[in-house]
C-alpha positions as CSV (number, residue, x, y, z in Angstrom):
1,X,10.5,-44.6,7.8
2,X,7.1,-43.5,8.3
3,X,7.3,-40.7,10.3
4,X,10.0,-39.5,8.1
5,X,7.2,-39.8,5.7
6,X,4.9,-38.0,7.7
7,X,7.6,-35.2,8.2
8,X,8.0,-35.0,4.6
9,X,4.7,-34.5,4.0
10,X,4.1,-31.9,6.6
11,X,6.6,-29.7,5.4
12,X,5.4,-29.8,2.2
13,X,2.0,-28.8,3.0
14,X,3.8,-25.8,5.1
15,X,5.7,-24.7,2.1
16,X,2.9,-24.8,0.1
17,X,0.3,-22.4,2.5
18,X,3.5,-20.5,2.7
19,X,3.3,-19.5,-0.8
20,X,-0.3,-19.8,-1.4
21,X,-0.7,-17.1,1.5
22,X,1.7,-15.1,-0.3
23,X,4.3,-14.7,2.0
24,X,7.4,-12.7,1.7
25,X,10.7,-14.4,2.7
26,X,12.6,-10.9,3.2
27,X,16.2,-11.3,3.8
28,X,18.5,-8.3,5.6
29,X,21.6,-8.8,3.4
30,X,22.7,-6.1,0.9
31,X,22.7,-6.2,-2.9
32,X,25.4,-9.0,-3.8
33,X,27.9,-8.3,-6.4
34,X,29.2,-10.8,-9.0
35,X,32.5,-10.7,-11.5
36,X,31.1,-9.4,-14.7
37,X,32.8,-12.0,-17.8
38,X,36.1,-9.8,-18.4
39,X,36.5,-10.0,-14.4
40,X,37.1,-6.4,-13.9
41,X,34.1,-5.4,-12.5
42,X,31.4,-6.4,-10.2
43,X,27.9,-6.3,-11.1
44,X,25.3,-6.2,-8.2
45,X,22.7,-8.9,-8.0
46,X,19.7,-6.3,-6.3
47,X,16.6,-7.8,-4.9
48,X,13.4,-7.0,-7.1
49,X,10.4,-6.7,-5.5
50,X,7.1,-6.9,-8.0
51,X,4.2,-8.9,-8.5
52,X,3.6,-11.3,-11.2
53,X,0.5,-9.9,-12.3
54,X,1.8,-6.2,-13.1
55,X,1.9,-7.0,-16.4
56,X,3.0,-3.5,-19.0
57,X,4.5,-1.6,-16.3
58,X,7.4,-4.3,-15.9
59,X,7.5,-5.6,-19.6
60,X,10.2,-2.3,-20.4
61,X,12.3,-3.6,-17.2
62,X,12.5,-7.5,-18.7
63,X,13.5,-6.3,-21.8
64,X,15.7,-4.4,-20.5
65,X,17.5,-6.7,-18.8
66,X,17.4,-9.6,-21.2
67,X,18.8,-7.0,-23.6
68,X,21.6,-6.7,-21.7
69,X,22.6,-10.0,-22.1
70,X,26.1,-9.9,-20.2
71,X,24.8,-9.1,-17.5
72,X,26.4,-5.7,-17.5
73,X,24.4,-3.1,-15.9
74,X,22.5,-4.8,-13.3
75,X,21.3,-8.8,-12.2
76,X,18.0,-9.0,-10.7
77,X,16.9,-11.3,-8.1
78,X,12.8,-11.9,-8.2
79,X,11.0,-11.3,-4.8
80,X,7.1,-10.9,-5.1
81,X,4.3,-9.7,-3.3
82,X,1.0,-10.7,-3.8
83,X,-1.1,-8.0,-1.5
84,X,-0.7,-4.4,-1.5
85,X,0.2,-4.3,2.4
86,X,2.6,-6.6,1.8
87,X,4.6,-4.3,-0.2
88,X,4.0,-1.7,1.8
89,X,5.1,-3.0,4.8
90,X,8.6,-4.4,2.4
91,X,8.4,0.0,1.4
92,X,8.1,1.2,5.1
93,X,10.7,-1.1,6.4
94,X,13.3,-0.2,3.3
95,X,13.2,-4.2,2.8
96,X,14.7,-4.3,-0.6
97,X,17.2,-2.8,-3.0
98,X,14.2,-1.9,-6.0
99,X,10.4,-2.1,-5.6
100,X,7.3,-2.1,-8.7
101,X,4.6,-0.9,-7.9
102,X,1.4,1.3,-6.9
103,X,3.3,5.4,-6.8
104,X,0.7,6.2,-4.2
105,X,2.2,3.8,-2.2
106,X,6.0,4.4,-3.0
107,X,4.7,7.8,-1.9
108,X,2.9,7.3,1.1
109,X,5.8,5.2,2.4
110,X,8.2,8.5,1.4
111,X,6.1,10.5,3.3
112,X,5.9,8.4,6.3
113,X,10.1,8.5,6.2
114,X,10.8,5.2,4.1
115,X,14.4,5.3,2.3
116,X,12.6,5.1,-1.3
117,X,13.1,7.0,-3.8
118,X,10.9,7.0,-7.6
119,X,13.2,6.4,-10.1
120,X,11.1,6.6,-13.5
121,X,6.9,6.0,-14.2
122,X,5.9,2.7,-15.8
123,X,2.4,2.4,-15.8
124,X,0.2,5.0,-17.0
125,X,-3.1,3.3,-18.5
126,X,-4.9,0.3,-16.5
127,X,-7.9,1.4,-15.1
128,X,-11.0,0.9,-17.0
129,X,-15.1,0.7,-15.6
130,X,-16.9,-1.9,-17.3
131,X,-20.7,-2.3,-18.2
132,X,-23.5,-4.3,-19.2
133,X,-25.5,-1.4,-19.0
134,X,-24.9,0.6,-22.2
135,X,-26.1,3.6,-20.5
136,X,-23.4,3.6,-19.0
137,X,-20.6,5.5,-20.5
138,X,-18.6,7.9,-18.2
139,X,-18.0,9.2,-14.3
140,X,-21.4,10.7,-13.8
141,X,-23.5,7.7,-15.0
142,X,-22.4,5.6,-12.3
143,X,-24.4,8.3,-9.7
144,X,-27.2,6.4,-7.5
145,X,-25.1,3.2,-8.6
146,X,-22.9,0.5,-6.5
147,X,-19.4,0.3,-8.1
148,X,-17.6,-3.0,-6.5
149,X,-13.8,-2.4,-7.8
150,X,-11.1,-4.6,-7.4
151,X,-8.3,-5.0,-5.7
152,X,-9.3,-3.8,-1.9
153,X,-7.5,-0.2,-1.9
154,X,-7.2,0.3,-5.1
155,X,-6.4,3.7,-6.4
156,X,-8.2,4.7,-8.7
157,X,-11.5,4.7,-6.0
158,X,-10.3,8.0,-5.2
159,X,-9.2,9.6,-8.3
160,X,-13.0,8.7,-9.8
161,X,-14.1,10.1,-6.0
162,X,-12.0,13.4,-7.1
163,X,-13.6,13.5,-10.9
164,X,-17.3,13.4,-9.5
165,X,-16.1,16.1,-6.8
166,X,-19.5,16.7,-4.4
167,X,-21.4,14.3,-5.8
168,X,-19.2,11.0,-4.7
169,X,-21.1,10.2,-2.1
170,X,-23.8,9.2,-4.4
171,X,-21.6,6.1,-5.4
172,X,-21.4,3.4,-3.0
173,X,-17.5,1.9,-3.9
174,X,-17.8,-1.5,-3.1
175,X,-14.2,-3.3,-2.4
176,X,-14.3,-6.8,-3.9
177,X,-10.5,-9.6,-4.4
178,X,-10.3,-9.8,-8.3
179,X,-11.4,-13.6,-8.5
180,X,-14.5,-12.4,-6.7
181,X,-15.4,-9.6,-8.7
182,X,-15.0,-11.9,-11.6
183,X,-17.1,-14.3,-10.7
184,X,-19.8,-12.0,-9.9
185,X,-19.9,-10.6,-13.4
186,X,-19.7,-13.6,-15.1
187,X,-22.8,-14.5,-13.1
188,X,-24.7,-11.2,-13.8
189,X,-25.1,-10.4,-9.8
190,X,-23.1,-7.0,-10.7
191,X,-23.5,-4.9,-13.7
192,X,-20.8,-2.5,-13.8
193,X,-17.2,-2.8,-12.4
194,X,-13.9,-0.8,-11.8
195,X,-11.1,-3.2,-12.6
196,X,-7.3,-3.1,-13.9
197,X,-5.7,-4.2,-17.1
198,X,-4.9,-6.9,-17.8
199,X,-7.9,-8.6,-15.8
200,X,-10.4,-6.2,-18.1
201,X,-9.2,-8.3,-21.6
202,X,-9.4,-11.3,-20.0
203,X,-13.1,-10.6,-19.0
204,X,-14.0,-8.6,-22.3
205,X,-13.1,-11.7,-23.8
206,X,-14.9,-14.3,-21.9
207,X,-18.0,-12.7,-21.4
208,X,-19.5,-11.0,-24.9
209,X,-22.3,-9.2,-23.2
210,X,-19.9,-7.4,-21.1
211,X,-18.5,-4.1,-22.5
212,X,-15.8,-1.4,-21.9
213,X,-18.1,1.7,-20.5
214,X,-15.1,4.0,-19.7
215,X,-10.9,4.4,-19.3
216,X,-10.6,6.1,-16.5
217,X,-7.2,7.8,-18.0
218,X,-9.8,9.0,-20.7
219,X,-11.6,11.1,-18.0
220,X,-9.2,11.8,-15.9
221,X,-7.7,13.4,-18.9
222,X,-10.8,15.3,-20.3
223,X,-11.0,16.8,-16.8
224,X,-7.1,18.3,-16.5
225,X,-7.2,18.9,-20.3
226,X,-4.2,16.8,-20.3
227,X,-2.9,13.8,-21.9
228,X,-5.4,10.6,-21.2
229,X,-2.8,8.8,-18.9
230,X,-2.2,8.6,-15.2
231,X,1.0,7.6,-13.3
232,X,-0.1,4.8,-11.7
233,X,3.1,3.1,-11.5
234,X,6.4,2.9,-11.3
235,X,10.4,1.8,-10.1
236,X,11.5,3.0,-6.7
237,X,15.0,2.0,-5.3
238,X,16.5,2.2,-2.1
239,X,18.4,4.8,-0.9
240,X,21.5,2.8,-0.5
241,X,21.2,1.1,-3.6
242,X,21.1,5.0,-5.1
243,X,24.5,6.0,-3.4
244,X,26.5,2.7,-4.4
245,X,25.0,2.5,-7.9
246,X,24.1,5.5,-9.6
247,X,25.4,5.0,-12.5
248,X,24.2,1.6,-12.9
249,X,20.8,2.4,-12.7
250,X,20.9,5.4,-14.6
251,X,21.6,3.2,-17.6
252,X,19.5,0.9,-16.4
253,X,16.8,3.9,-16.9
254,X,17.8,4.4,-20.0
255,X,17.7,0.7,-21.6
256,X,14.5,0.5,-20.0
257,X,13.8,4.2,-22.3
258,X,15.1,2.3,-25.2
259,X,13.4,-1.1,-24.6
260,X,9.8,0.6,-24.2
261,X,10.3,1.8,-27.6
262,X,10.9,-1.7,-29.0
263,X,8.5,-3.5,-27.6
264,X,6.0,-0.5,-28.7
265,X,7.1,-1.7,-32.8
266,X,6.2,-5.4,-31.8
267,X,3.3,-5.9,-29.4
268,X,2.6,-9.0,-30.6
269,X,6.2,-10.1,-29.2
270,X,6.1,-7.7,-26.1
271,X,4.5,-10.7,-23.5
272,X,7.7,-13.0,-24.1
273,X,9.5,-10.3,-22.2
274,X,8.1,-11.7,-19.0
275,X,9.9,-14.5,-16.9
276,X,8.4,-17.8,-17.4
277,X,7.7,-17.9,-14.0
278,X,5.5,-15.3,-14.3
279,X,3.4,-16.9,-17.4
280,X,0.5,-18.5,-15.1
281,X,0.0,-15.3,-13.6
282,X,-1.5,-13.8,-16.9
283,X,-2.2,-15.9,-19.8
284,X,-0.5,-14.7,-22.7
285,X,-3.7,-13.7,-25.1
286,X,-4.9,-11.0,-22.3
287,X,-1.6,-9.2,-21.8
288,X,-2.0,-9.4,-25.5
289,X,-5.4,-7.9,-25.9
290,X,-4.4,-5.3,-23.2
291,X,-1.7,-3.7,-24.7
292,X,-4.2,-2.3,-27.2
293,X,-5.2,-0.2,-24.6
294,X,-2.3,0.3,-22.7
295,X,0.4,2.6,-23.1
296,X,3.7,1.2,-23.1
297,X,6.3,4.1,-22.0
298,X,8.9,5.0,-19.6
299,X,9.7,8.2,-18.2
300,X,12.3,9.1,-15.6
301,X,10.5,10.4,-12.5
302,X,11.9,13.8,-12.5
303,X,10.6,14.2,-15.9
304,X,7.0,14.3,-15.2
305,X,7.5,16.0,-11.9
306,X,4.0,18.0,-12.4
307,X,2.2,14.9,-13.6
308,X,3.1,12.6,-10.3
309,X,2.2,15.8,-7.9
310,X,-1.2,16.2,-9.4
311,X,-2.2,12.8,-9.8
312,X,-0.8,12.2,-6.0
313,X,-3.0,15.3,-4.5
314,X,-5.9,13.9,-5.5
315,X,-5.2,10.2,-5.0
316,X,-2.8,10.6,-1.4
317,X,-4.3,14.1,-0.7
318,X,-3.7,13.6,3.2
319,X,0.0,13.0,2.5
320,X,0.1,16.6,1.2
321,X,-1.0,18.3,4.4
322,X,1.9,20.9,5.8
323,X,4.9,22.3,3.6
324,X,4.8,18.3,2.4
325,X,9.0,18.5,2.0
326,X,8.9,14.5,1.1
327,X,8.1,15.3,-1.7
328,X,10.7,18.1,-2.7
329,X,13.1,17.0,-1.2
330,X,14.3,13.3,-2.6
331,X,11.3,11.7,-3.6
332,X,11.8,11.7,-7.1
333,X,15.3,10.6,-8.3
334,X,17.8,13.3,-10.7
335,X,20.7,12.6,-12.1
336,X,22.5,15.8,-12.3
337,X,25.2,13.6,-14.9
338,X,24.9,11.9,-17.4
339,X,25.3,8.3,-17.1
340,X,29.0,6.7,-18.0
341,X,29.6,3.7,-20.3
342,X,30.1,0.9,-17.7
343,X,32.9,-1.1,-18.9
């Protein structure tokens, strides 16, 4: 009896590093299918790979699917990541059937001959520098400065890089984990910070003294005399998943379309959209507070074609080197037809 005890307790403490390290339990099995309730149809069940703490750029997907309350159109299974390189290493090895997450990295992983393709931009506003110093107020003040930024390769480090052009050097980018960088401003030891939403609101609101210096879609936007948003992030799908189900996730596109512009008439209701599971990721009252300066929209990837390549030359710029055909040739999704009524 005891050293079924002791087992017991072993393999408790293994499961528990197991997810505390983050790890992904990848499975090679392909998207399974399930009766829909008339019986006539089967509905695949695709493996969703996203992280708990991308807050807005999944809330249109959620609603989405909870909209869709048959089950019609698509079920998801939740896989997370916790780390960047742990997606990208999910993205390189086509481990998956649909990804959320970083477009430089989607990218990079096209480039380097992954079978992903972009299927719409979900995230366009999350990047924000933040001050005690009120003299601080855009790009150029941070020259002579230390920036720490969080997460480790993040990228927005070099889109700000790109907006201060020859002078970037005069910033030392300091790469700091999010609880770290937290800690260290609420203890003063930093003064200025490059962070994402929602982890800005949840410090703006803990720590009065600490203010929002710059968006970093606000600048980014002055300096292409474009709209003050960024495509940070988005949907990918496999490549498979895309011959088998086209029509499926067309309209699952286009609920998402339709869902981005509910939850834009009720912000107040938009966090409930997440799955509970993902509620200690976040608390509520940030995601909140964030969407007041977040941007809520979906936009199918072949749609803001010019947006993604100009954003992804400066951020990915060595992915762009040669005739760079990854790009033109089935990195962003198109659906020549219109999506049919799935029955």
């Amino acid at each position: 009896m005891a050293s079924r005890h002791i087992s017991r307790v072993v393999l408790g403490l293994l499961l528990a590093a197991a997810l505390a390290g983050g790890i992904l339990a990848w499975r090679e099995s392909r998207p399974k299918v399930a009766r829909d309730r008339g019986g006539s149809s089967t509905v695949p069940e695709l493996r969703f790979c996203t992280n708990p703490g991308a807050t807005t750029p999944q809330l249109p997907i959620w609603s989405a699917v909870r909209a869709d309350a048959t089950g019609k159109t698509v079920r998801l299974k939740i896989e997370t990541w916790r780390q960047p390189v742990q997606l990208q290493t999910a993205l390189l090895a086509g481990e998956g059937d649909l990804w959320l997450g970083h477009i430089d990295g989607i990218a990079r992983a096209r480039a380097a001959g992954a079978p992903v393709v972009l299927l719409a931009v979900t995230g366009w506003r999350k990047m924000s520098v933040v001050s005690y110093d009120a003299k601080v107020g855009s790009p150029r003040d941070l020259l002579g400065r230390a920036l720490p930024y969080a997460p480790k390769g993040s990228p927005a480090v070099a889109l700000l890089r790109s907006l201060l052009g020859a002078d970037a050097d005069r910033v030392l980018f300091e790469p700091r984990a999010p609880k770290q960088l937290a800690l260290l401003l609420t203890q003063r030891q930093v003064d200025s910070a490059l962070l994402p939403e929602p982890l800005v609101s949840t410090l703006l609101g803990k720590l009065p003294d600490l203010r929002l210096a710059f968006d970093l879609e606000d600048a980014y936007g002055a300096h292409r005399q474009g709209p003050a948003r960024i495509p940070w992030a988005g949907l990918a799908a496999h490549e498979r998943v895309l011959r088998e189900h086209p029509e499926r996730l067309a309209a699952l596109i286009a609920a998402m379309k339709e869902a981005a512009t509910r939850l834009c008439a009720d912000l107040d209701a938009a966090p409930t959209c997440l799955p509970k599971e993902f509620a200690a990721a976040v608390p509520r009252a940030a995601l909140r507070a964030s969407l007041d300066r977040d941007l809520i929209l979906v936009k199918s990837a072949d749609e803001v074609r010019d947006e993604i390549r100009a954003y992804l030359e400066l951020a990915i710029p060595d992915a762009f080197t040669g005739q760079a055909s990854w790009f033109d040739h089935g990195f962003l999704w198109r659906r020549e037809s219109r999506a049919q009524a799935l029955e």
